[in-house]
ZATI-514826 format. One record per residue (C-alpha): x, y, z. Coordinates in steps of 0.001 Angstrom, whole numbers, padded with zeros to 6 digits, always signed. Layout:
<atoms>
XYZ;...
</atoms>
This chain:
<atoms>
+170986+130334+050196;+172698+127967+048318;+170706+124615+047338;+172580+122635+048902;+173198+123790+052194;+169958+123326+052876;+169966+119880+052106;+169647+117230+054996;+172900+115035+052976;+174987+118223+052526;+178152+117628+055039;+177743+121244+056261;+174421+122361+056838;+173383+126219+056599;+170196+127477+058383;+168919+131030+059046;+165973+131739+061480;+164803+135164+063301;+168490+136324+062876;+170540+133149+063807;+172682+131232+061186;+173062+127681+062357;+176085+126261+060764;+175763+122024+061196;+178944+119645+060805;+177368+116760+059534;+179447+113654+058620;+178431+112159+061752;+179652+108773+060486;+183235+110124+060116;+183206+112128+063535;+182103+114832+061340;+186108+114841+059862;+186894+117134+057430;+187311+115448+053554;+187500+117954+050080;+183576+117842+049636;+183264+118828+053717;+185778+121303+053523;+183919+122670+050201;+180938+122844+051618;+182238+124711+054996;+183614+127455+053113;+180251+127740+051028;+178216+127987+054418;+180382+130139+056295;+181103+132432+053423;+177178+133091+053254;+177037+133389+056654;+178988+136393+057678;+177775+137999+054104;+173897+137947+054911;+172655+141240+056237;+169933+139224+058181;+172732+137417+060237;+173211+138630+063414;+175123+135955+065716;+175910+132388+064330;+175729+129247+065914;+177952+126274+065331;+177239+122989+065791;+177387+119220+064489;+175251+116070+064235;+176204+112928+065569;+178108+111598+068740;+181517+114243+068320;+181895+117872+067717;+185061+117254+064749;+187697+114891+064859;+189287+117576+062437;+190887+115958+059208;+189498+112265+057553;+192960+110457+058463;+191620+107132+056386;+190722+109831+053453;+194014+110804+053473;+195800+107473+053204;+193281+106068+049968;+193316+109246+047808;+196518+111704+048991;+200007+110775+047572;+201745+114172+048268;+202003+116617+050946;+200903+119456+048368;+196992+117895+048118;+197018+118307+052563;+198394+121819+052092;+195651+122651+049646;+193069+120735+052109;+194274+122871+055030;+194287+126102+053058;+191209+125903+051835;+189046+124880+055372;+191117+127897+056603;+189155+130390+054549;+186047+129070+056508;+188133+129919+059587;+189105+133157+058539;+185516+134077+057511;+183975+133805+061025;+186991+135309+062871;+187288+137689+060899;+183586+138825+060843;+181976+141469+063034;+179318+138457+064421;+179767+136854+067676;+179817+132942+066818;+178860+130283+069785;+179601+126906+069211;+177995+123919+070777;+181152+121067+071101;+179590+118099+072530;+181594+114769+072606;+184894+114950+070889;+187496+117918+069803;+190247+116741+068190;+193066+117452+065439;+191933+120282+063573;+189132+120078+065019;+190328+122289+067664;+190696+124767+065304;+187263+124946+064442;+186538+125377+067631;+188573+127888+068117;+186958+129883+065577;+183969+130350+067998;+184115+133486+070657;+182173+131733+072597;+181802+127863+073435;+179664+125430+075266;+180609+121872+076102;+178896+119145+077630;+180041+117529+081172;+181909+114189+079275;+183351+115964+076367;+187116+115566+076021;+189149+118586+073943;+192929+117385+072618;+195150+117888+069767;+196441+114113+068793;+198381+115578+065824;+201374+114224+066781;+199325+110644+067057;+199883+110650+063370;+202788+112560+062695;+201303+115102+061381;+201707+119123+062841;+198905+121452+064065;+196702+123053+060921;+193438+125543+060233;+194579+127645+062832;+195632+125826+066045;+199101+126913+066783;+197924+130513+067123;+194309+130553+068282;+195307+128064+070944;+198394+129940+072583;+196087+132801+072264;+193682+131196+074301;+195505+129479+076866;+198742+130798+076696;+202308+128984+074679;+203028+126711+078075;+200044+125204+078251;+198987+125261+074396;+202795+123263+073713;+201552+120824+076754;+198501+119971+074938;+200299+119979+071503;+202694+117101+072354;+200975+114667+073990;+197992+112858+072909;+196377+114391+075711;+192621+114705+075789;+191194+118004+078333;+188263+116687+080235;+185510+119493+079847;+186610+120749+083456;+190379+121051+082832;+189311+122703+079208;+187297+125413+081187;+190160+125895+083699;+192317+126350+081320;+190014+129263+079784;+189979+127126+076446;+185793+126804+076463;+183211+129067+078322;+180603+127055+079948;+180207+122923+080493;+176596+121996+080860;+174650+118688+081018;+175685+116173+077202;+171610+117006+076914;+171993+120292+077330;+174811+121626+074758;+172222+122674+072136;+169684+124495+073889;+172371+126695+075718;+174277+127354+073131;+171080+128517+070991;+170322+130596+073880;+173260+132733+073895;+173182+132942+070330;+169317+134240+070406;+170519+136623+073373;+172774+137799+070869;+170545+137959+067960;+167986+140007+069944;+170207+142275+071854;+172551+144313+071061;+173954+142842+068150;+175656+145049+066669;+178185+146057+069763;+178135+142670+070500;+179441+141943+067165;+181956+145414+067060;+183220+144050+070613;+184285+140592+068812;+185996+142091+065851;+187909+144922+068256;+189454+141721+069964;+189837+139412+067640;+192175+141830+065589;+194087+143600+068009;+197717+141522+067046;+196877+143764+063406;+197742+146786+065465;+199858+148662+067930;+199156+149860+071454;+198107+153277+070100;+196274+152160+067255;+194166+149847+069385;+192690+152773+071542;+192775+154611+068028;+190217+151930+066711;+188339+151394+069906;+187545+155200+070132;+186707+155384+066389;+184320+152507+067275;+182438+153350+070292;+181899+156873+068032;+180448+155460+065410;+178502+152982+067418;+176753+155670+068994;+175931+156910+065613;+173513+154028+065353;+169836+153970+065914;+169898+151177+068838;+172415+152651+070719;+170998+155986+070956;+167662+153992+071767;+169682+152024+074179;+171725+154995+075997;+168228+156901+076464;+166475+154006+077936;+169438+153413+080300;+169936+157457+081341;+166049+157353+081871;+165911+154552+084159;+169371+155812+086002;+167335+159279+086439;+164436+157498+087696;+166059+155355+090818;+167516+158790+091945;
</atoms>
């Protein structure tokens, strides 16, 4: 692991136990906003993260009061002059983004507080998410004048469909956690004290379980738009074949034809 991932001042934090990366946001004093050295840093961890073979689900998280308040809007106003310095901002917290979507490893993110801005994105990059009961999800892009980056105007229609993405997209609308999980933009709300612990459970379900499907599953879905009707069930049969190829699934399908066999 890179030094200074592991460092308690590094503004992305990387963390691997029994299994489970633990990717931390942590500029807590900025809402955990992205700046050049945060953005750095999250493509560093992330990178390493879907490239360990002792990673088996990933869990993303943040310190402080807010999940992300997605760019550092003051940042941008003392050391930006051009539009070409945001572009290279944007493109380069995107490879972060495309590194965990694009990975075969279920990712579970634990949003409490605030989502905002690109923020949202990074959410977004999760397959799974867990709020708490007062967090608030919203775009606010338009707040600033500025237009949706690191991956918002696709993940989000995907999500929750164009009529309701383009409702949250202009207005400076903030989802309460209940509206956000109507909407089927997060998975589960659970107690502000809670977010952690649950989302670490799912991702240690994952890590002990059936990773590997669970992580095939996850990359069958999140790249479907890559191919056509036919090549979909083209790739899904290719994948459940060579999934069975694998020592825990052959484990798996004789414990679960041995217990069927048993109840009869």
């Amino acid at each position: 692991m890179t030094a200074d991932l592991g460092a308690a001042s590094s503004p992305v934090r990387l963390s691997v136990e029994a299994g489970v990366a633990r990717l931390t946001l942590n500029r807590p004093d900025r809402l955990n906003a992205f700046d050049e050295q945060m953005a750095h840093a999250w493509v560093a961890a992330t990178t390493e993260a879907v490239s360990r073979d002792d990673v088996r689900a990933i869990l993303l998280d943040a310190a402080g009061s807010a999940f992300c308040a997605g760019g550092d809007v003051r940042a941008m106003a003392a050391s930006m002059t051009q539009g070409s310095q945001l572009e290279d901002l944007a493109a380069l917290i995107n490879l972060g983004i495309l590194a965990l979507t694009e990975s075969a490893i279920p990712v579970v993110a634990a949003a409490h507080g605030a989502t905002a801005g690109g923020g949202l994105g990074i959410l977004l990059a999760s397959d799974y998410s867990v709020v708490g009961d007062s967090s608030r999800i919203g775009s606010r892009y338009a707040q600033v004048g500025l237009t949706p980056d690191l991956s918002v105007s696709a993940h989000l229609a995907a999500a929750v469909g164009q009529r309701r993405a383009l409702q949250l997209l202009l207005s400076d609308r903030m989802l309460r956690a209940d509206d956000a999980l109507d909407w089927g933009l997060i998975a589960e709300i659970v107690p502000d004290t809670e977010v952690a612990a649950r989302a670490e459970e799912i991702a240690r379900e994952w890590a002990d379980g059936a990773s590997g499907a669970y992580g095939q599953a996850k990359r069958l879905v999140r790249t479907r738009e890559d191919r056509s009707f036919a090549e979909q069930l083209a790739e899904e049969a290719r994948s459940i074949g060579a999934a069975f190829d694998t020592d825990d699934a052959r484990e798996r399908v004789a414990a679960f034809a041995a217990r069927s066999a048993a109840r009869r």
